[in-house]
N, C-alpha and C positions, 0 to 999 in steps of 0.2 A: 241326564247323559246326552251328549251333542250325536246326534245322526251322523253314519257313517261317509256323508257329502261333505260332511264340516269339516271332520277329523282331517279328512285325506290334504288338505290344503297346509296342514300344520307339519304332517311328516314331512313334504317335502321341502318347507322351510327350514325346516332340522336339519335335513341333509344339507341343504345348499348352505347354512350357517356354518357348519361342522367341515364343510370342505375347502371355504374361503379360512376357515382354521388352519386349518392343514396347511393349505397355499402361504399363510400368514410366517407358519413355525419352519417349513421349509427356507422360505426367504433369507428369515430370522438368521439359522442357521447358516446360509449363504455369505451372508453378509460378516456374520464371524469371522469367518473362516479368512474373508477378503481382509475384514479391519486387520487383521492379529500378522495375514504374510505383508499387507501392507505397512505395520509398524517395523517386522523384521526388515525389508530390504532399506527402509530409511534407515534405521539405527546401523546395518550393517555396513551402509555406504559412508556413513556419519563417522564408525568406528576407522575404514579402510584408509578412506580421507586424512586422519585423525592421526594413524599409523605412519603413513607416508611422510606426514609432516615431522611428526617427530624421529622421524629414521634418515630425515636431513641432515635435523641441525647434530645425529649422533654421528652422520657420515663424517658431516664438517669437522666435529672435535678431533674424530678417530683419524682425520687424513691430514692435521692441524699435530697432532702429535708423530702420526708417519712421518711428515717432512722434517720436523725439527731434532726428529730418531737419526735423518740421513745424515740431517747439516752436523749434529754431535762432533762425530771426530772431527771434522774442518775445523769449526769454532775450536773447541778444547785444544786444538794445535795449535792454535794462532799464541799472541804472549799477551795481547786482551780477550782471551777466550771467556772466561766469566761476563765482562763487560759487555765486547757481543752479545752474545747467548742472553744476555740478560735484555739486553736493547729487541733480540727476537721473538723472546719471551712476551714484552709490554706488548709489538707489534701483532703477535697472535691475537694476545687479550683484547687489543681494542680492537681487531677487527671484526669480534664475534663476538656478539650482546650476550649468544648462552654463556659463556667462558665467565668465569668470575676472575680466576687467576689461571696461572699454570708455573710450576715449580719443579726442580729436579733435587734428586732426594738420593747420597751415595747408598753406599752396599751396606751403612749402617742406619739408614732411617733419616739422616740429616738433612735438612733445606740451603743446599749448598748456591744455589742461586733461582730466584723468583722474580714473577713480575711485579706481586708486592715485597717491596724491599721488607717490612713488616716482620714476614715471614721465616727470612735469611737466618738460619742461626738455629730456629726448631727444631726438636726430634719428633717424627710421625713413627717411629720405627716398632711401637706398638700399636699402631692401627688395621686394623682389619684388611686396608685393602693393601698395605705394603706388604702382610704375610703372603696374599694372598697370587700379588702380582709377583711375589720371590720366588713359590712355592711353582708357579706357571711352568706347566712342558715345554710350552712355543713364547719367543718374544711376540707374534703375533697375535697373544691371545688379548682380548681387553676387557681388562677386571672392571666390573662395574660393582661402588659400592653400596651398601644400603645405605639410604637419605639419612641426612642427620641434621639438624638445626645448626645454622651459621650463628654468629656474635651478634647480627641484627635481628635474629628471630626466624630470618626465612629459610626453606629448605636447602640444601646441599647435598651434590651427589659427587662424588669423584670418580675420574674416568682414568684410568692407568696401564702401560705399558710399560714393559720389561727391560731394562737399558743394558747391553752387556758387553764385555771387556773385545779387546781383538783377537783372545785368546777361547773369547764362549763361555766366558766366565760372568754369574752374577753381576753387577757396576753399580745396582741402585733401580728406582723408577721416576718416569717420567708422568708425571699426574696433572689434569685439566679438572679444575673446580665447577663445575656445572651447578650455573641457580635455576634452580626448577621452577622459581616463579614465572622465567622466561616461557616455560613450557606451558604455563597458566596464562599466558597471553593466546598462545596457542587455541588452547581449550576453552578459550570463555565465550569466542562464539556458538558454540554447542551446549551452554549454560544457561540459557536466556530466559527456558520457561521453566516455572512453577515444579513441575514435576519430574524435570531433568536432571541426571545426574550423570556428569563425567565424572571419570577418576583414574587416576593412574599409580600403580603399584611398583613395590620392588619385585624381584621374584622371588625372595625369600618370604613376603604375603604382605610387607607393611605398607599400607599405602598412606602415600605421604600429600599427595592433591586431590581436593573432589570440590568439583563445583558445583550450583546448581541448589539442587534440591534441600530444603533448609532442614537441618540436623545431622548432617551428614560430616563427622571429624576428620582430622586430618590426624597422621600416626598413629592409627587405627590397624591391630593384626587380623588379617582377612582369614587366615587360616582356620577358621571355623567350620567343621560339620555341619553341610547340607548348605555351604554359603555357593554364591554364583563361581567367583575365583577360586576356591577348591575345586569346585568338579571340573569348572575347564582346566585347572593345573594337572588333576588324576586324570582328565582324558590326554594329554599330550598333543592335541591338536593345537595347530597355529590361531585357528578361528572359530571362535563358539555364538550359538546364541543360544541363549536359557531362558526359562522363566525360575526363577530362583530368590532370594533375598538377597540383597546385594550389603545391607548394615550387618554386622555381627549379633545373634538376637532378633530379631527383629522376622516375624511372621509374616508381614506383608510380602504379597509375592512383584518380584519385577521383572519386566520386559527387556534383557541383556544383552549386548552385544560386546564381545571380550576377543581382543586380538592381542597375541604374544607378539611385543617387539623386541626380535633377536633375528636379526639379517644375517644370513651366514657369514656376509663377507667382514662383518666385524669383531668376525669371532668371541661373541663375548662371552664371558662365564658364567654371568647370573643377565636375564632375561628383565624386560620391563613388560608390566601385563596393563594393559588401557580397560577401560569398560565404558561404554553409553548405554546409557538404561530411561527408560521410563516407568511410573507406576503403572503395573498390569489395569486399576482401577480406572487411571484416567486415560489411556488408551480406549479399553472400552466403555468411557462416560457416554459419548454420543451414541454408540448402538442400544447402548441401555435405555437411553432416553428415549430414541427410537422404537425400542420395542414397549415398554411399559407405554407409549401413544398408541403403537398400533395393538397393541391388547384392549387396552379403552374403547379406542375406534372398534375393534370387534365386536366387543361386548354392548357397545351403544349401539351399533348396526343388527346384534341380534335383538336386542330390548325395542327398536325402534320399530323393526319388521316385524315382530311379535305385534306392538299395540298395533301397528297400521292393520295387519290382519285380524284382530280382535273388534275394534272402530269396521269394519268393514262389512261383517259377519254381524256385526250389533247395527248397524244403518239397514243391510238386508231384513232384518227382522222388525226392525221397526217399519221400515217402507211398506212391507206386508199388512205391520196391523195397523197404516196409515192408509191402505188402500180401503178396507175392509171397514173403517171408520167416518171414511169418506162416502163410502154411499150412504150408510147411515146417516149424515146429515145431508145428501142431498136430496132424502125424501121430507125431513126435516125443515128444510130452508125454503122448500116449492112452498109449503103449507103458511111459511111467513112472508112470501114474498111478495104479496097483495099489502102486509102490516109497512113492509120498510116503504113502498111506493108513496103510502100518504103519507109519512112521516119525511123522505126526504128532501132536500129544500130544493130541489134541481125541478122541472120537467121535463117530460118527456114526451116524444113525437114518435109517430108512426106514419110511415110513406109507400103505400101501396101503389104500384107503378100497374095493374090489371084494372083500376078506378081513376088512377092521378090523383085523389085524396089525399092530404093528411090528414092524422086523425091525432089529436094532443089528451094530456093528460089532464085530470083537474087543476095541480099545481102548475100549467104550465099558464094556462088564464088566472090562477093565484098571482103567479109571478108580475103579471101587466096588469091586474087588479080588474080585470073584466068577468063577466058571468055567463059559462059557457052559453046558457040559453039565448042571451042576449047577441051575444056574437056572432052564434051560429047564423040565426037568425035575422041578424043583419046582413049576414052572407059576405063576409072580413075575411082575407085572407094574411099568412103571416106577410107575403110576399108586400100589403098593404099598407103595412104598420112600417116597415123597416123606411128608414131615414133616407131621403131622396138623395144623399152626398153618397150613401154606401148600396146604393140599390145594386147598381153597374158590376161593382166586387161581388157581390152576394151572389148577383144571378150565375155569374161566370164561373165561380167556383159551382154551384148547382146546377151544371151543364155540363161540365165535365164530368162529374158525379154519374149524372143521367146517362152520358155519353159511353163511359165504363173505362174514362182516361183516369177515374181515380176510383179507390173502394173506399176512402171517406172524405166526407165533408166537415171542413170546416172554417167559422167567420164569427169573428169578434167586431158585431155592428151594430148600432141602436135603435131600437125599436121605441114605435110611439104604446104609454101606455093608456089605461084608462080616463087619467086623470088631464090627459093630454101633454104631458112631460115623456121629455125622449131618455133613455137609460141604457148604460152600455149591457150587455148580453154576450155569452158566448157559447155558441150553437156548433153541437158537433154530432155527427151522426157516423153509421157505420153500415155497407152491405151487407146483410142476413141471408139473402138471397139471391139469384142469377138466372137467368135462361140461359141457353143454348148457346147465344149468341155471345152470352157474357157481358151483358147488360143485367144492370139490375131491378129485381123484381119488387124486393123487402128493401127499405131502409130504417135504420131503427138510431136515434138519437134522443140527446139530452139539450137542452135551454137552461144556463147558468148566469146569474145575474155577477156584473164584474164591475158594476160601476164604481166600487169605492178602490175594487186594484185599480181602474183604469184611472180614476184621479190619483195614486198614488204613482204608477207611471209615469202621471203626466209632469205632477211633482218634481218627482227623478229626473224626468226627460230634460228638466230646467236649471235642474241643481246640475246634472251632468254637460249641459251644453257648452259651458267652459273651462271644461276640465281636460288639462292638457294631455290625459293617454283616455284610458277607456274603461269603464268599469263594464263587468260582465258576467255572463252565468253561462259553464261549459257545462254540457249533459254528454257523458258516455253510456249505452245503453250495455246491455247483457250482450248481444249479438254483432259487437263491434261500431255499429252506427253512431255516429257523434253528430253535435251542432250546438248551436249558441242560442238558447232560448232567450237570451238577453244580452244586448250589449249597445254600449250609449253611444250618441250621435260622434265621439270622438274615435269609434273606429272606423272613418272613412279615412284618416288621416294617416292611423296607425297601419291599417293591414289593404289598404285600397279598396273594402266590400263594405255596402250599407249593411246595417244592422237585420234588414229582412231578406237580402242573399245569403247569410249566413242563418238566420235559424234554423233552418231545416237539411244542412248539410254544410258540415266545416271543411268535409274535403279539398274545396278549391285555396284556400287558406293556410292548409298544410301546404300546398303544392311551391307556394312563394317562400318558403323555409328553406334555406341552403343547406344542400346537402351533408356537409361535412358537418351539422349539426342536428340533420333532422332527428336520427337515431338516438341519441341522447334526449332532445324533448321528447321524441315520444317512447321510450325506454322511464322516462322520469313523470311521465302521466301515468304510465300502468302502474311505477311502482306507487305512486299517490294514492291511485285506486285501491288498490293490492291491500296496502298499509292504510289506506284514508289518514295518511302523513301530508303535512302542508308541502305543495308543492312550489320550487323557485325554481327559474332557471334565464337565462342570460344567453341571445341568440343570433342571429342573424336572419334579417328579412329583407327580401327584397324586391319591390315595387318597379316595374318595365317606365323606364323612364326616370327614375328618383333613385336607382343606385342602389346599394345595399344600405342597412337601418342597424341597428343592436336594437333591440328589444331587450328588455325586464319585466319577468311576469312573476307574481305574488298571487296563489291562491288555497281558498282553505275547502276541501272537498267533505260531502257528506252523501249516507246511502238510500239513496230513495227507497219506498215501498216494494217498487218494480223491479229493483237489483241494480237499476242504473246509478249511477254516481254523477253528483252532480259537485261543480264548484264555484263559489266564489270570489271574484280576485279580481284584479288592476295591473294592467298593462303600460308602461312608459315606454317613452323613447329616450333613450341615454346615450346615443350615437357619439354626440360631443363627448359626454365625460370617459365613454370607452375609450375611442381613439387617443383621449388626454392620458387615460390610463397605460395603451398600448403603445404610445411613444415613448412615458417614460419605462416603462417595461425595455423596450428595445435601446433609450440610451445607459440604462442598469446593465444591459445584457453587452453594452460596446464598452463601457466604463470598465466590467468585468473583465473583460477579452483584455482591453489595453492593459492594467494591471497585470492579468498572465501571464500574457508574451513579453512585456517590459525584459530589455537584458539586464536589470538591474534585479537582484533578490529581493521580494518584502513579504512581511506578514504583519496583521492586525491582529493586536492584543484588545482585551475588554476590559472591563472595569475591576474583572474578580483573576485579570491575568490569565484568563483563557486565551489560545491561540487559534483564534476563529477563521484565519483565510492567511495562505500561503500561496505564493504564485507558481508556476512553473520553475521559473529560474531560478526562486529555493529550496525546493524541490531537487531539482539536476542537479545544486550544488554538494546543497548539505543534509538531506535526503531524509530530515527528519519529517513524517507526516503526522495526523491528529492520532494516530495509535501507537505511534512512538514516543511521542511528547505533547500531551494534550497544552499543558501550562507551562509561561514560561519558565518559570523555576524549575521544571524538568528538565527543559531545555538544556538550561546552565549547566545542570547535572552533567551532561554528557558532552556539550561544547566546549565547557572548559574541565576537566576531568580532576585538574590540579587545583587543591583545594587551597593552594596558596598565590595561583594568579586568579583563580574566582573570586575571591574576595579583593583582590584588584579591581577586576573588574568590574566588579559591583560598586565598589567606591569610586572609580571613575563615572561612570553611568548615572550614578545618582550625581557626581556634581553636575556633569553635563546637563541632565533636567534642570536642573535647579538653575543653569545658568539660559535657561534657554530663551530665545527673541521670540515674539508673537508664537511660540510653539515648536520652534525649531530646534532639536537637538543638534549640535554642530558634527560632524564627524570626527570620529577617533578612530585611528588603527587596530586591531584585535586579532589575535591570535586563534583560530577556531578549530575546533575537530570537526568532522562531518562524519556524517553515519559509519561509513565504508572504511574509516579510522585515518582520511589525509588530513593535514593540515594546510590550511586556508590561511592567508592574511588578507584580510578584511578591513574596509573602513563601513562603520556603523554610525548612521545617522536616524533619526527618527524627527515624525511630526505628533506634535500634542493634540488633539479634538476633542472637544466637553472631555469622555471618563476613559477617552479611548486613545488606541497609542499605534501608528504605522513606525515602523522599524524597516529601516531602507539596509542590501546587504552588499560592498559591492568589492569584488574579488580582485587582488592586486598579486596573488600566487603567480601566474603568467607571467604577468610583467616584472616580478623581483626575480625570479627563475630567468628573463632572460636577459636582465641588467647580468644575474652572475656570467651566463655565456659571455656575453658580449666582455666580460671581463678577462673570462677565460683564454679568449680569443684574444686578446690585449697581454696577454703574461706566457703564454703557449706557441712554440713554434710548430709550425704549422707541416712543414714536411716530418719531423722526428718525433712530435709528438711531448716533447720535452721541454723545460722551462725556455723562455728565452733570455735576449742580452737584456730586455729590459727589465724583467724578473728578478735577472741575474744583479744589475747595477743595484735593485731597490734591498736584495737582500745582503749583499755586500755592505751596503753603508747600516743597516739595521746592527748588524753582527757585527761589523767596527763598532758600533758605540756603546752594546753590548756587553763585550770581551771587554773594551778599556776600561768601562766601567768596575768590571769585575775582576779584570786583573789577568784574564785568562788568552790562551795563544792561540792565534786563528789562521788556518792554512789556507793557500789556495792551489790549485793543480791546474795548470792551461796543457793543453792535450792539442795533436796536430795528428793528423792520417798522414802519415810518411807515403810522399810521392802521389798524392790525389788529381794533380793534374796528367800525372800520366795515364793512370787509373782511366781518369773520362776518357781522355783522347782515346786511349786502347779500347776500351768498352762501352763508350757513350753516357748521354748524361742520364738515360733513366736506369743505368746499371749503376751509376753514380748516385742517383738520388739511392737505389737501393743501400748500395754502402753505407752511406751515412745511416740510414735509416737501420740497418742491424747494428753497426756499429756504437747507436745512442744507445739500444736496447741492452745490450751485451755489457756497458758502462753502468746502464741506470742498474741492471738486476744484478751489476757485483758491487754495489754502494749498499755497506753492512748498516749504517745508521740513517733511520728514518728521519732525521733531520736533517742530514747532508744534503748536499744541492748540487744537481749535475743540471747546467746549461748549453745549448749552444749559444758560442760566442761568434761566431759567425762563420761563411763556407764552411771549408770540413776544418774549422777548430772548435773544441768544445771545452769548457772549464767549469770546476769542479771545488765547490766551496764548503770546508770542514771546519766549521764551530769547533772550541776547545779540544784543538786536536794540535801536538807538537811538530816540528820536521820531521821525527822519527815516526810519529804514526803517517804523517802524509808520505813519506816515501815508502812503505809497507801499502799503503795503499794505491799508492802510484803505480809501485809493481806489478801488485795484483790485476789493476786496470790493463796493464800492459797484456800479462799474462792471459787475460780470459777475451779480449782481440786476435790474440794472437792464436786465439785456442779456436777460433771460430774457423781458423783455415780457408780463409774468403781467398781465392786465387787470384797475385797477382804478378802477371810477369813481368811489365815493367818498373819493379822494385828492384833496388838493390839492394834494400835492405835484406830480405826476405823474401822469398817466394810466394809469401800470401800476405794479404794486409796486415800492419805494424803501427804502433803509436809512438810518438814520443812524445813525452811528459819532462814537464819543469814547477821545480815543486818550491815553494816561496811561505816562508812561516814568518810571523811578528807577533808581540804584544802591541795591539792597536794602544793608538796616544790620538786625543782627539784634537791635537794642533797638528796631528798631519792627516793626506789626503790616502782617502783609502784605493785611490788608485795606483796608490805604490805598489803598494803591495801585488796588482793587480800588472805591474810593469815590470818586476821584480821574476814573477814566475814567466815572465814573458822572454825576457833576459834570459833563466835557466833552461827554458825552452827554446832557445837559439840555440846555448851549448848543446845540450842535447841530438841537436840536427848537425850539429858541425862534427860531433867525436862520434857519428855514425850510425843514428837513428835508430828507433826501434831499441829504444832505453829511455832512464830514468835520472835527469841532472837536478838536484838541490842546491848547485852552488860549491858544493866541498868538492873534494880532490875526487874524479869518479873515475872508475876502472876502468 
């Protein structure tokens, strides 16, 4: 049982474990709580977002059938009211991608006129949404029906209004065919990952689009107990977020975001319900992973600090019965220490500084093969023997000794021996002793015979002399003390210091090490030590006068007896091959940059069609990076979206390689998508290299976009906004050739502002420019057919070109022109005609013949437009008898 000193260190480890717990599950907690509101306000800004967009294009449809509600009785008065109405029809449809058709349907269900002709002739009059739009309180209201699969497969919603008599009586409905895959355009940004699902509902529960998340059906009834769109439907709220299942079935729980789209102001009758969700699972994947780490981390940090404290408590006890063991053998060891002295191969000296004696061992005269009686007695001293070239060194260091500049002595010199042969030795001794002074009293040393290292040195010294870096031996001691017990004659050259400045202190040696490096060499010598891992490193040295160096040092460390570590290892100078290194580093690093910044797009393919390097400028263009489309053929994917000019473009591409010069792909034009979904026209070139492939990208969008201005600018008059004469001359002669071909009668209407020179003079020219400038507008928005043609022909005359249109319909429209000028009530007093601005019109019909010149026709209405101004302006001449 452990003493109640041991125990205590353990409780408080428990605590301190048990409370960094605590701090661990709190966190934990914390962070829940942040992940779970942080998925809610993404998903609810996603959904909000999401809403908005599709309560546009419902605005669009619902304000697309208001207008066409107004125009009703106009059109149907007219005696081409169908025709109309139906030319209004196509004009909605095409100008709104949701729209599929739109059609009108009398008081018995019938498709009495459509913008698919197709259609005309159908009875709807049992479908859902015609009861439903019959059955309506308010013409106001807008029947929305539940989706239903079109002829092509995709979904269909129909959007309906109430059409009704002058008298408020039932007339029929006016219906707009909504493809909801338009709506999936929408939505498929918010599709992208893995565990996302949009989806969007009727409000009777069927939801008819989901994107996203793989298994997830389309025509699927939501109406399910305990689903996410049931509870938001039984709560009546506009905006929900749930955790709930969002599949029919299905137990996984989801992270939901559900907004009702029903805008008041479109009154509509059944609601569309949205949802963005995520799996609650993968929401919380990363804190899960998080916390199952820092659980580990806990549990390894209490297991850790348990054994440290266990190792610690187990060293204390040993240390004890290491003390207690130790005396024991130091009474032990004194009794042997006479046995080791004749046995060891050293001698040894003694230096009594109260006699001036030394006093040697027997092995120390073994060592020189003499007999101590004999020596004695000749009265020899060591000072005798030692070699007259090293006498000088010996003494000096044995003066300082004496002096008490040093507390040990030592010299590796040769002494004469017995035999009268000189032998290298190395004599080291140590102070035992001191007086007062601090001089010493006691010296106590050892005599080591070295002559066969000293020929192996010498050896070395030889082998080393031509060796272009340095070989060496680095000693780091326990107490930070460092120095080169060894290093060959080649590091004068290397580091500026002989080989005997440096063994007794490497300090000055660091000091020539540049700073921005030193911390790294000596951070990677501890850890050598640390690890006794072979050490390398790569540096900068610099010699006062010779500039800076690179250095390369290679060495293999091992652990002395002492704790010191010593190592092995070779030092170069690689200055050349560095700087050879560092320049092409820096032209890699220019070659890069220029690539980048190029205003031309590229990217580098590899051999397996990875797309390893894109510059900026493909980037900014077409914004695909390496996590969007690592490989080409991803690429293609989404570049070319359409699977039948990809395969175009794939067979062009391949001939082009195959046709290519020294490597050269020629350029071709290409139609591109880029991330953000614009289209690009691109010419794409590329170069061949061994396995690899640059693809050059370069954007011609700007420039075709302002060839059309510059075109537009070329066919568009410029004060009204409206075609010009020269427009006007290119579509006149089209339409002759046209009509004659076909057999069909072609009008034209030349129009005059009765009295426009008075007009300026009275009110000036930019009340003038004004005139004209309403006056075009008021003409272009009463021209019933989108292919008709209203120009100015020049000053304030304007003329007005109608394709297979008879006299009878140009003079109906003549009228109307006149009519909605005159309706504008522009004040003018110097008219006679009228009180406010007036037109007259000359209306000129033919069946084009292509041996004549279609300026006839165009002199013709010019002509009827004289009369017109002579029998009193502010009317309408054809040529016939007029009133």
């Amino acid at each position: 049982m452990q003493p109640s000193h041991a125990r205590s260190p353990w409780w408080w480890l428990g605590l301190a474990w048990l409370a960094a717990g605590l701090v661990l599950v709190l966190n934990g907690w914390q962070e829940h709580r942040a992940t779970a509101e942080r998925a809610r306000q993404q998903l609810s800004l996603q959904a909000a977002g999401l809403h908005d967009n599709l309560a546009l294009q419902l605005d669009a449809t619902n304000d697309a059938l208001h207008s066409l509600l107004a125009e009703l009785p106009d059109l149907q008065a007219l005696g081409d009211g169908p025709a109309q109405l139906t030319v209004r029809l196509r004009a909605y449809a095409d100008a709104m991608p949701v729209v599929q058709y739109l059609s009108l349907l009398d008081a018995e269900g019938n498709i009495t006129v459509s913008s698919d002709p197709n259609l005309v002739g159908k009875n709807s009059g049992q479908r859902d949404y015609f009861a439903a739009a019959r059955a309506a309180a308010s013409p106001q209201t807008l029947v929305v029906s539940p989706p239903f699969r079109g002829a092509l497969g995709g979904w269909l919603m129909v959007l309906a209004r109430q059409v009704r008599s002058a008298d408020g009586r039932f007339a029929g409905v006016l219906v707009a065919a909504v493809d909801a895959d338009y709506f999936r355009l929408l939505m498929r940004p918010l599709g992208q990952a893995p565990d996302m699902l949009v989806s969007l509902s009727h409000g009777d529960g069927l939801r008819f689009l989901a994107l996203g998340r793989e298994g997830e059906a389309e025509g699927v009834d939501l109406r399910v107990a305990g689903s996410a769109w049931l509870r938001h439907h039984d709560s009546g709220q506009r905006a929900s977020f749930l955790r709930a299942p969002m599949r029919p079935g299905e137990a996984k729980l989801q992270m939901v975001a559900l907004r009702t789209l029903q805008p008041p102001e479109l009154h509509m009758d059944k609601p569309l319900v949205l949802a963005v969700g995520r799996d609650q699972a993968a929401v919380f994947a990363a804190w899960r992973r998080d916390a199952r780490w820092s659980l580990l981390l806990w549990l390894a940090a209490g297991v850790l600090a348990a054994g440290t404290l266990a190792r610690m408590q187990r060293k204390r006890r040993q240390l004890q019965r290491e003390q207690a063991e130790r005396a024991a053998r130091e009474a032990e060891n004194q009794a042997h220490w006479d046995v080791v002295l004749s046995a060891t191969r050293q001698g040894l000296w003694d230096y009594d500084a109260a006699s001036g004696k030394v006093s040697h061992s027997p092995q120390w005269y073994g060592l020189l093969g003499y007999v101590q009686e004999a020596f004695e007695r000749d009265g020899q001293t060591w000072e005798d023997l030692t070699h007259p070239d090293d006498r000088a060194k010996v003494a000096q260091e044995w003066q300082q000794l004496l002096s008490g500049e040093k507390e040990h002595f030592e010299a590796t010199h040769r002494l004469r021996c017995a035999d009268g042969s000189y032998r290298w030795f190395a004599c080291q001794g140590r102070v035992t002793a001191q007086d007062a002074r601090g001089l010493p009293e006691r010296v106590f040393g050892t005599l080591s015979d070295v002559s066969e290292r000293r020929q192996q040195e010498e050896m070395l010294q030889r082998l080393t002399e031509n060796l272009p870096g340095v070989l060496y031996q680095y000693q780091l001691d326990p107490d930070g003390h460092h120095h080169f017990p060894y290093a060959s004659p080649g590091v004068v050259n290397i580091y500026g210091f002989s080989a005997q400045e440096l063994k007794h202190d490497a300090e000055p040696l660091f000091a020539h090490i540049r700073p921005g490096d030193l911390q790294r060499v000596a951070e990677g010598v501890r850890r050598s030590a640390r690890e006794l891992s072979e050490w390398t490193a790569e540096y900068r040295y610099e010699i006062p006068g010779r500039g800076p160096r690179w250095l390369s040092g290679h060495a293999r460390p091992q652990r002395l007896p002492s704790g010191a570590t010593l190592w092995n290892g070779y030092i170069s100078d690689v200055t050349e091959a560095k700087e050879q290194s560092l320049r092409l580093q820096a032209t890699e690093r220019v070659l890069q940059q220029l690539m980048s910044e190029m205003p031309v797009g590229l990217c580098m393919v590899d051999a397996r069609h990875h797309m390893y390097f894109r510059n900026q400028r493909f980037l900014d263009q077409l914004g695909y990076d390496e996590h969007a489309v690592p490989t080409l053929r991803e690429w293609a994917l989404k570049a070319y979206p359409d699977a039948d000019y990809r395969a175009e473009v794939a067979a062009r591409w391949k001939q082009a390689k195959a046709e290519a010069v020294n490597g050269q792909i020629a350029a071709q034009s290409y139609r591109i998508v880029s991330r953000d979904g614009a289209h690009h026209v691109m010419d794409v070139a590329g170069l061949i290299f061994g396995d690899k492939l640059l693809i050059t990208f370069q954007d011609h969008t700007a420039h075709l976009a302002q060839n059309e201005w510059l075109r537009k600018l070329a066919y568009v008059d410029g004060l009204t906004g409206i075609a010009n004469r020269r427009s006007f001359d290119e579509a006149l002669a089209a339409e002759w050739s046209r009509c004659a071909r076909a057999g069909l009668p072609l009008s034209v209407l030349m129009i005059d502002i009765d009295h426009f020179k008075a007009y300026n003079d009275l009110y000036g020219h930019q009340k003038g420019d004004a005139c004209l400038q309403t006056v075009a507008r008021t003409l272009s928005e009463s021209m019933a057919r989108p292919h008709d043609l209203l120009a100015r022909y020049g000053g304030e005359e304007f003329v007005c070109l109608l394709p297979q249109c008879d006299l009878e319909g140009a003079r109906v429209v003549a009228e109307r022109l006149c009519g909605a000028v005159f309706g504008q009530a522009l004040v003018h007093e110097g008219s006679s005609a009228a009180p406010c601005v007036t037109i007259s019109v000359g209306v000129a019909c033919a069946i084009p013949d292509l041996q004549r010149d279609p300026a006839t026709l165009t002199e013709l209405a010019d002509v009827h437009l004289y009369r017109a101004k002579l029998t009193g302006r502010n009317r309408v001449s054809d040529g016939r008898s007029d009133p």
